[in-house]
C-alpha positions in Angstrom: 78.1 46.0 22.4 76.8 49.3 21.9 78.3 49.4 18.4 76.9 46.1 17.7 73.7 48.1 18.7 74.3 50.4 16.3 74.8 48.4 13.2 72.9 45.3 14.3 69.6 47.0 12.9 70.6 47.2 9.3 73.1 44.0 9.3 69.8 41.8 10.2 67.8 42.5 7.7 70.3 41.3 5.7 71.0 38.1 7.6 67.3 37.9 7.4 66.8 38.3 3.6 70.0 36.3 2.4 68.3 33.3 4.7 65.0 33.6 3.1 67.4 33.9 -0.3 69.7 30.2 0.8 66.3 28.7 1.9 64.2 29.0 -1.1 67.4 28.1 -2.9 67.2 25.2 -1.1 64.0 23.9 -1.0 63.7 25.1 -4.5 66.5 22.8 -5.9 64.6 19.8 -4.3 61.6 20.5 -6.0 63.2 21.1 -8.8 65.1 18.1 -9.4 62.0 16.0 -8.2 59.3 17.7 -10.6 61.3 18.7 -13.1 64.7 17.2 -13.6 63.7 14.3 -15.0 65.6 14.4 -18.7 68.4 11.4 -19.2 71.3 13.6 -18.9 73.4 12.6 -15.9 75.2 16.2 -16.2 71.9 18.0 -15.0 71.7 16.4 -11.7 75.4 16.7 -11.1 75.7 19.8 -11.7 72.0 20.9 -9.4 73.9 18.1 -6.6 76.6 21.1 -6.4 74.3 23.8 -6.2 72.3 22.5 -3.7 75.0 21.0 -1.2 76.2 25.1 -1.5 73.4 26.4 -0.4 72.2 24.3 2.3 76.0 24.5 3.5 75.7 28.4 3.3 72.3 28.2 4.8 73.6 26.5 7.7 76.4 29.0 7.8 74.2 32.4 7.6 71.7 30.7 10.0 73.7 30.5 12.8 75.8 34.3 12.5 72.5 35.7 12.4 71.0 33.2 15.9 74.5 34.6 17.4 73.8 38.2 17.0 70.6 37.6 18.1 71.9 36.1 21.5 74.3 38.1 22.2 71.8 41.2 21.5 69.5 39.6 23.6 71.9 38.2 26.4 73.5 41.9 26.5 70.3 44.3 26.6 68.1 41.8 29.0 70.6 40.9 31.8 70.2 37.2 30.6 72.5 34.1 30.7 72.5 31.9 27.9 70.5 29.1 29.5 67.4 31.7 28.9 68.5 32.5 25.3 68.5 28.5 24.7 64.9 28.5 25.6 63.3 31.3 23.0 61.8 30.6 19.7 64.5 32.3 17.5 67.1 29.8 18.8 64.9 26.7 18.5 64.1 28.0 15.0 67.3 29.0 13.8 69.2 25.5 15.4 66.4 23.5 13.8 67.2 25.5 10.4 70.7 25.0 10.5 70.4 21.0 11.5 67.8 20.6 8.9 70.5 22.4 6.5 73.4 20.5 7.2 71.1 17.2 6.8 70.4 18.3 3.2 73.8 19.3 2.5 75.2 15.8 3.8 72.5 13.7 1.7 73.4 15.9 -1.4 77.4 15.2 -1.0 76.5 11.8 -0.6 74.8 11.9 -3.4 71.9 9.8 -2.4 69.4 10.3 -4.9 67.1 7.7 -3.9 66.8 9.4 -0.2 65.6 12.7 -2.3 62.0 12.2 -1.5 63.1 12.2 2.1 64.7 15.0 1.9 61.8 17.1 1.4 61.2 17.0 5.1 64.1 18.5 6.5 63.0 21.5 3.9 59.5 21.9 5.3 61.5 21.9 8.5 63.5 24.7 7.5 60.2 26.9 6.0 58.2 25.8 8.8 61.0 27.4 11.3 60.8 30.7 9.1 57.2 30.5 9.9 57.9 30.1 14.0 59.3 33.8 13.4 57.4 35.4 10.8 54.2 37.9 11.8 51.8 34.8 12.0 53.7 33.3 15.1 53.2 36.4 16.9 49.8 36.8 16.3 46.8 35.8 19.3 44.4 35.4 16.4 44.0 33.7 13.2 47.6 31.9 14.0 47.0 28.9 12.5 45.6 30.4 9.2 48.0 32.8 8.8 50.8 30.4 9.3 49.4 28.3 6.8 49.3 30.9 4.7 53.0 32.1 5.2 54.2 28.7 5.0 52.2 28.5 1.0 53.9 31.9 0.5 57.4 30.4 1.4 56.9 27.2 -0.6 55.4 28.8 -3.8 58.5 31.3 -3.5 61.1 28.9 -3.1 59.5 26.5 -6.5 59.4 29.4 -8.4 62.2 32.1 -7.8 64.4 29.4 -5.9 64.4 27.0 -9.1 65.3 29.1 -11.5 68.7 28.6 -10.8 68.8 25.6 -11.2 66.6 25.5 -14.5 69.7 28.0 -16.2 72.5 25.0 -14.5 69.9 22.2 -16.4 69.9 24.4 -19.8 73.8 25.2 -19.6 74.1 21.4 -18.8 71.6 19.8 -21.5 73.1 17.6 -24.0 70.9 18.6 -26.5 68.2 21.4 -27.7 65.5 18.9 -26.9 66.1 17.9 -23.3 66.7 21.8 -22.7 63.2 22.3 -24.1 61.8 19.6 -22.2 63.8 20.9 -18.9 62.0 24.6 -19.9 58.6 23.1 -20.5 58.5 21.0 -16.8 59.3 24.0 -15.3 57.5 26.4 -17.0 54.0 24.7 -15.3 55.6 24.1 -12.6 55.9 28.2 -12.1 52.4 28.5 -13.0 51.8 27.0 -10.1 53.8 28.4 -8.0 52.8 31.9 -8.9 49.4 31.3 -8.5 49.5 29.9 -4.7 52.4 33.0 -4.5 49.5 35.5 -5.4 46.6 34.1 -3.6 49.0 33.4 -0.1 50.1 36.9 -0.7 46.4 38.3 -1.3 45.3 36.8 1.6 48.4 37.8 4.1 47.4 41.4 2.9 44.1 41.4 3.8 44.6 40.3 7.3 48.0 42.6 7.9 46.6 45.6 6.1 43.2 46.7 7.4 42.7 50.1 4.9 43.8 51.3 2.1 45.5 54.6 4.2 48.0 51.5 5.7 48.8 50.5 2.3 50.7 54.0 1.9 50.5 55.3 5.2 52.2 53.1 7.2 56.3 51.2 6.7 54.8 47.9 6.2 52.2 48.7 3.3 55.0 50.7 1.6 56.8 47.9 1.7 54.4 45.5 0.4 53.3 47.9 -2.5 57.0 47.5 -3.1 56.8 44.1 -3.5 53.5 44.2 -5.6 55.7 46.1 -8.1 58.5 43.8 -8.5 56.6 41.0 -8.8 54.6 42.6 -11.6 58.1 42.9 -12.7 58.7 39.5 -12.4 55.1 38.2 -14.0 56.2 40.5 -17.0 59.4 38.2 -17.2 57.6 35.4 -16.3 55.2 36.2 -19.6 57.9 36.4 -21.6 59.6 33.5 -20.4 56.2 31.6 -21.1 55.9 32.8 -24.6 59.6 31.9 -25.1 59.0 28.0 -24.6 55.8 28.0 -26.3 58.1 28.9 -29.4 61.3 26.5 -29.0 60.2 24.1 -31.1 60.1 26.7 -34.1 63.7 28.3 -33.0 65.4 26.4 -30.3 68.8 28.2 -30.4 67.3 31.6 -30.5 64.7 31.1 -28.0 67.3 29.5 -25.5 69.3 32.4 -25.8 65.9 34.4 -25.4 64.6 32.0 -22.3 68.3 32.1 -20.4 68.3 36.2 -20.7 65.0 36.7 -19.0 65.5 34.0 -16.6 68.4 35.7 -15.5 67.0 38.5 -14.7 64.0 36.9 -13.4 66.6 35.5 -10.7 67.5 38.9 -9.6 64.4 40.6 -9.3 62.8 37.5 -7.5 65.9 37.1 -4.9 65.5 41.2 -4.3 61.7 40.8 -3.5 63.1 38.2 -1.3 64.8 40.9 0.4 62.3 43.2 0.4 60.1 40.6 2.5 62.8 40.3 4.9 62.4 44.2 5.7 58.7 43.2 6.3 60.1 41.7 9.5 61.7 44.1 11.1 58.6 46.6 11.2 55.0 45.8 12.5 52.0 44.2 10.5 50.5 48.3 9.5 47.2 46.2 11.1 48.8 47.1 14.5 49.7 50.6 13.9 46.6 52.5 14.1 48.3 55.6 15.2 50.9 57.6 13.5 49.6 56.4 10.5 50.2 58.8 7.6 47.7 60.6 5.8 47.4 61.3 1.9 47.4 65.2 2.5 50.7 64.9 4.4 52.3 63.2 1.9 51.2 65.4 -0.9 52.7 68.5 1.1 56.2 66.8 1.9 56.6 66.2 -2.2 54.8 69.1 -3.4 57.6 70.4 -6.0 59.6 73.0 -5.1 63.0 74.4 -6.3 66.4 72.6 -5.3 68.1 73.7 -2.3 71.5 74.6 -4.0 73.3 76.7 -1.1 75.1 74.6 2.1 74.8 75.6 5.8 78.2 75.8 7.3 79.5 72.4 9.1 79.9 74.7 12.2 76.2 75.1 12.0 75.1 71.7 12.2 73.8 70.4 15.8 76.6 68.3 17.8 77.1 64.9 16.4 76.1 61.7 18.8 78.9 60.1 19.3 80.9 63.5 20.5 77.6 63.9 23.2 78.4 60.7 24.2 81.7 61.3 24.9 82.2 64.7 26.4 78.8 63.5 28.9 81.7 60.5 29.7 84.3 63.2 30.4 82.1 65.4 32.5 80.7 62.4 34.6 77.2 63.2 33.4 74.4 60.5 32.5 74.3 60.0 28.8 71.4 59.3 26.6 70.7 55.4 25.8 69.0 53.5 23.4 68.0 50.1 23.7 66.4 49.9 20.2 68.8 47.5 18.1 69.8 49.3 15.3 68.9 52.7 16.9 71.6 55.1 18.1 70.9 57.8 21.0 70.0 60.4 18.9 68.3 64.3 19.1 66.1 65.9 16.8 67.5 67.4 13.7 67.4 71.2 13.6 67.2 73.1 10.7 70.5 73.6 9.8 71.0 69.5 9.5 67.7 69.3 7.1 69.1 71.8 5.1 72.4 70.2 4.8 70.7 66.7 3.6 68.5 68.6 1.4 71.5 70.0 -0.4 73.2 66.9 -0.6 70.1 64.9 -2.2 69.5 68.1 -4.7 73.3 68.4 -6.0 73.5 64.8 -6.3 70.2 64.8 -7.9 71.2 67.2 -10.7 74.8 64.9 -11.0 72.6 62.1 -11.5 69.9 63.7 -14.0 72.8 65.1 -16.2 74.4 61.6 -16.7 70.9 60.5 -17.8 70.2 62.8 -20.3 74.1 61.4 -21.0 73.5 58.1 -21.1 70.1 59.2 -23.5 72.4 61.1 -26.1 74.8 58.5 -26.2 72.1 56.1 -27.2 70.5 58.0 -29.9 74.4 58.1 -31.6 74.4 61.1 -32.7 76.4 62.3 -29.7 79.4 59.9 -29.4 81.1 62.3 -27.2 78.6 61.8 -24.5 79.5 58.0 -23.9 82.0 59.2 -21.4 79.0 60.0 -19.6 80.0 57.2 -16.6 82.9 59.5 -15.3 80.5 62.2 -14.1 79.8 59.5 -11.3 83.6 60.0 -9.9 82.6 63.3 -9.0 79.3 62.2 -7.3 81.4 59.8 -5.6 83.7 62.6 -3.9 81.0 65.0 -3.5 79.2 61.7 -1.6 82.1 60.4 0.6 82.6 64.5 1.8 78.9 65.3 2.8 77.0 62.5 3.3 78.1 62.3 7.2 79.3 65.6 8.0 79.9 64.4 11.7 83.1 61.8 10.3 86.2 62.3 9.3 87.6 64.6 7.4 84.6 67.2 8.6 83.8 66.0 11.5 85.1 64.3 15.2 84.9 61.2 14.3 87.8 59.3 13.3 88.1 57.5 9.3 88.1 54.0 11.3 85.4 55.2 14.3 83.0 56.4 11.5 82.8 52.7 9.9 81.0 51.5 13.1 77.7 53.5 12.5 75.0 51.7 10.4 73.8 54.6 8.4 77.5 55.5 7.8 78.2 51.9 6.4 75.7 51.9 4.3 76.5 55.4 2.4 80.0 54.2 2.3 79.3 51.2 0.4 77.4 52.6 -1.9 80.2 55.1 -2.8 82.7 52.0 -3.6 79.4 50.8 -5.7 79.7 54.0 -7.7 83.3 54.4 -8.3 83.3 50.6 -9.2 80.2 51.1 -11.7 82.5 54.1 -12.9 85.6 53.0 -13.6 83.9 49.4 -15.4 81.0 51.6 -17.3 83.2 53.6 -18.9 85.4 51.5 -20.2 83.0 49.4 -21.3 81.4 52.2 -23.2 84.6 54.0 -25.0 85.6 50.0 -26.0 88.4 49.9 -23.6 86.8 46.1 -22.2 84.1 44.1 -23.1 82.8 40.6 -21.6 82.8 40.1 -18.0 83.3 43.8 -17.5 80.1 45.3 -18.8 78.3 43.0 -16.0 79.3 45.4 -13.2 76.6 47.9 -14.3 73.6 45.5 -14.2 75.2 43.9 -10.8 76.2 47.5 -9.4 72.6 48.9 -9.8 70.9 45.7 -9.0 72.6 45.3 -5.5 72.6 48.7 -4.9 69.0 49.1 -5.6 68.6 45.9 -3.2 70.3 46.8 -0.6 68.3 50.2 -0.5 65.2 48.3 0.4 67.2 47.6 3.8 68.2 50.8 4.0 67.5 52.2 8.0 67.2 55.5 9.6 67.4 55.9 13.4 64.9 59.4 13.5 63.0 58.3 16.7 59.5 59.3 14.7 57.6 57.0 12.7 56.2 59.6 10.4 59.1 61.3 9.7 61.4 57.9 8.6 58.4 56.8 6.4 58.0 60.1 4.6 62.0 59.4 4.4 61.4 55.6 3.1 58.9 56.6 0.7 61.8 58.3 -1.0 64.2 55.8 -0.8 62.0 52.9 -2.2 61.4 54.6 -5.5 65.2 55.0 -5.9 65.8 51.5 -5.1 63.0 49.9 -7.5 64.8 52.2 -10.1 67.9 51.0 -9.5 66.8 47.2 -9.6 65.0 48.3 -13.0 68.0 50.2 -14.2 70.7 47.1 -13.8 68.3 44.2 -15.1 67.0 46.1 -18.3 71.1 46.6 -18.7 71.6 43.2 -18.4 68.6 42.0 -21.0 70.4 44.7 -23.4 73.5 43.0 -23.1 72.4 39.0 -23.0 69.6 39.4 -25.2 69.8 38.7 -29.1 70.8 42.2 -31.2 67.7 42.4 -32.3 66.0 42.2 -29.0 68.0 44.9 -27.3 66.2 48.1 -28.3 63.5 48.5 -25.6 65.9 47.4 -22.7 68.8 49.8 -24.2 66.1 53.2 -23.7 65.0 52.0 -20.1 67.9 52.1 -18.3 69.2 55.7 -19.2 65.3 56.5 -18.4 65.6 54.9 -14.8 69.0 57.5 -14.6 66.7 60.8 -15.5 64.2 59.4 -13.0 66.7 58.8 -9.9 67.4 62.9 -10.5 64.2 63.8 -10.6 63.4 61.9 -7.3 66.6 62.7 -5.6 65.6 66.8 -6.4 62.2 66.7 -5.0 63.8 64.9 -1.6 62.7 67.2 1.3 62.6 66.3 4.7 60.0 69.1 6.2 
């Protein structure tokens, strides 16, 4: 149990967003196939039929691993039986979800088209049990407002960002360049719609949940929220385009489909990773109720005031005694050990200065790695240095020099065994994104010397897409509020880069030739920028 304490913290946030991710999917295919889905073919609603029955199945699936975990968290740090657990709102809610889920998937298998109007209400079920856990459900004021509000947040999200996937099924599926048109044109104002109850909703949650404009950057929820501001100016951008792209079918149908399935693409990713961004929103407070340890502008400005890289190592032998050893040896000795009953929170002890220094090095050498392949990548692209297409190698060694010194306290430096080391949250999460590099390695570069073309060149877009994604959820147990934002406020940059990085390289290589040029030059940009960031990480 006190393992699954350890990596419970990071693993629900991404139960949480890959929930909100199935649910809008769900809901999202409904609406779709009643407001928009309306051309003759019969291979559009076949086709959407599939897609929904998965996702309601998988909904139901996800729902109840993540009410589990939350039980037996519950059960184990409370003292409670299950009977008590049966009782609280994140059961009710997640056993109404998955009910609600499985009725969906059933009618959709059945195929019973002419029940689809009913089966809007086992969706609204579904958002309005995401509502019974959201911020509004906790609140003693305003809760019926705010709910309303979350619950037009929900619904505008899962039109919009949850149909699209079905609206690239309908334009795969169309028999014809006209009912794809007419497929893109329902749509189309049916996402103007959305976007606009999406932004007022949002506006509106913002101004009850952030009180200042210091808790927009001074607190964990306002930096996440400004995160999500910039991704969905991301997504309006694609959005735009997307909306210029239909207006002009009727002049170039086959070009502009080709146009219209590229951006929606990436408009899929961007719009699922702000739906994981909003799931992190959930595991901190509303910055409303966090008067104190607020950040302040002058702090901030000290922590990144530029200053030359760190390029010399403390000694392992320096570095204070890792947890898990002070755990054991108090075991050994018969002495009372530290606890922590904060899920996703390891007993932990201050770092001293020899472990900042040690983290600081690692950031700064991977930092210059990473700024090197950029200006790489950048030759390479100008073609007047073909040699420097081999650029994705350089991220074996990056790899190495990751899997060594990220957690000096694991195996092969440190106590803790190869398998023992898997078990720690943060440790997880830097270990998967080493396989993300050496995969994005291995495919890149043989992607870029010709060695394989097609389904291969997708693992860069997909490599720095997740990666970036799953760096919104990244989690650091420091016990100090100040000093894990000042941390975060590093880490969200990197990961909107990333998600920037992998969709521009997936417009270059779905677009039309003669729309790749712009994409092509911001990816290698994002690279130089990830090294920048990464050699201006301090942390004092």
């Amino acid at each position: 149990m006190t393992q699954l304490l350890d990596i419970f913290g990071f693993l629900s946030v991404l139960l949480r967003g890959l929930t909100l991710a199935l649910q809008s999917l769900t809901a999202g295919g409904l609406v779709f196939l009643l407001c928009v889905a309306r051309a003759r073919a019969v291979a559009v609603p076949e086709a959407s039929r599939r897609m929904l029955a998965a996702a309601a199945l998988a909904l139901a699936v996800t729902q109840s691993g993540y009410v589990a975990a939350n039980s037996a968290i519950l059960m184990e740090t409370a003292g409670i039986g299950f009977g008590e657990v049966v009782g609280a709102n994140f059961f009710l809610a997640g056993g109404a979800t998955v009910l609600a889920a499985l009725l969906v998937a059933a009618l959709a298998l059945l195929r019973a088209w002419r029940a689809l109007p009913l089966m809007l209400l086992p969706a609204a079920v579904i958002l309005g049990a995401t509502v019974m856990t959201s911020h509004a459900a906790a609140r003693v004021e305003h809760r019926l407002p705010l709910g309303g509000l979350t619950a037009l947040h929900l619904a505008a999200t899962a039109a919009w960002v949850g149909g699209l996937p079905f609206l690239l099924v309908g334009l795969a599926r169309s028999p014809d360049e006209r009912a794809a048109e007419a497929l893109a044109r329902r749509f189309s104002r049916l996402a103007l719609l959305a976007v606009a109850a999406l932004a007022a909703a949002g506006v509106g949650l913002a101004l009850v949940y952030i009180d200042s404009p210091r808790a927009l950057y001074g607190t964990a929820y306002g930096a996440m929220v400004s995160a999500k501001v910039l991704l969905f100016g991301v997504l309006l951008l694609l959005g735009g385009l997307n909306f210029w792209v239909v207006r002009g079918l009727r002049a170039d149908a086959g070009g502009m489909l080709r146009r219209l399935r590229s951006f929606a693409g990436a408009e899929v990713g961007i719009g699922f990773t702000v739906v994981l961004a909003a799931a992190s929103l959930t595991s901190v407070p509303p910055a409303v109720d966090l008067a104190a340890d607020r950040l302040g502008a002058a702090e901030i400005a000290a922590r990144f005031a530029p200053r030359a890289p760190r390029l010399w190592s403390p000694a392992s032998s320096e570095l204070s005694t890792p947890t898990r050893q002070t755990l054991r040896l108090a075991a050994e000795a018969g002495a009372p050990s530290p606890e922590s009953y904060v899920p996703g929170q390891a007993p932990s002890h201050p770092n001293t200065a020899a472990d900042m220094a040690w983290s600081e090095y690692n950031h700064h050498w991977a930092g210059l790695v990473v700024l090197a392949l950029g200006l790489l990548a950048v030759a390479a692209r100008t073609g007047r240095a073909p040699w420097a297409r081999n650029w994705p190698l350089v991220f074996l060694g990056l790899a190495v020099f990751l899997f060594l010194r990220a957690d000096p306290e694991n195996w092969p430096l440190g106590p803790n065994g190869f398998w023992e080391s898997w078990l720690e949250a943060e440790v997880l999460q830097h270990r998967f994104f080493v396989l993300l590099i050496v995969a994005f390695a291995v495919f890149e570069w043989r992607v870029q010397t010709g060695r394989a073309a097609g389904r291969a060149a997708l693992v860069f877009p997909l490599v720095c897409a997740v990666g970036g994604a799953v760096l919104l959820a990244h989690a650091h147990a420091l016990g100090n509020l100040k000093e894990e934002l000042l941390a975060e406020l590093t880490h969200i940059p990197l990961a909107l880069l990333g998600v920037v990085a992998g969709w521009s390289r997936w417009l270059e290589l779905r677009l039309p030739p003669e729309d790749r040029r712009v994409p092509s030059w911001i990816w290698p940009v994002c690279f130089v920028l990830i090294g920048l960031v990464l050699l201006d990480y301090r942390e004092s």
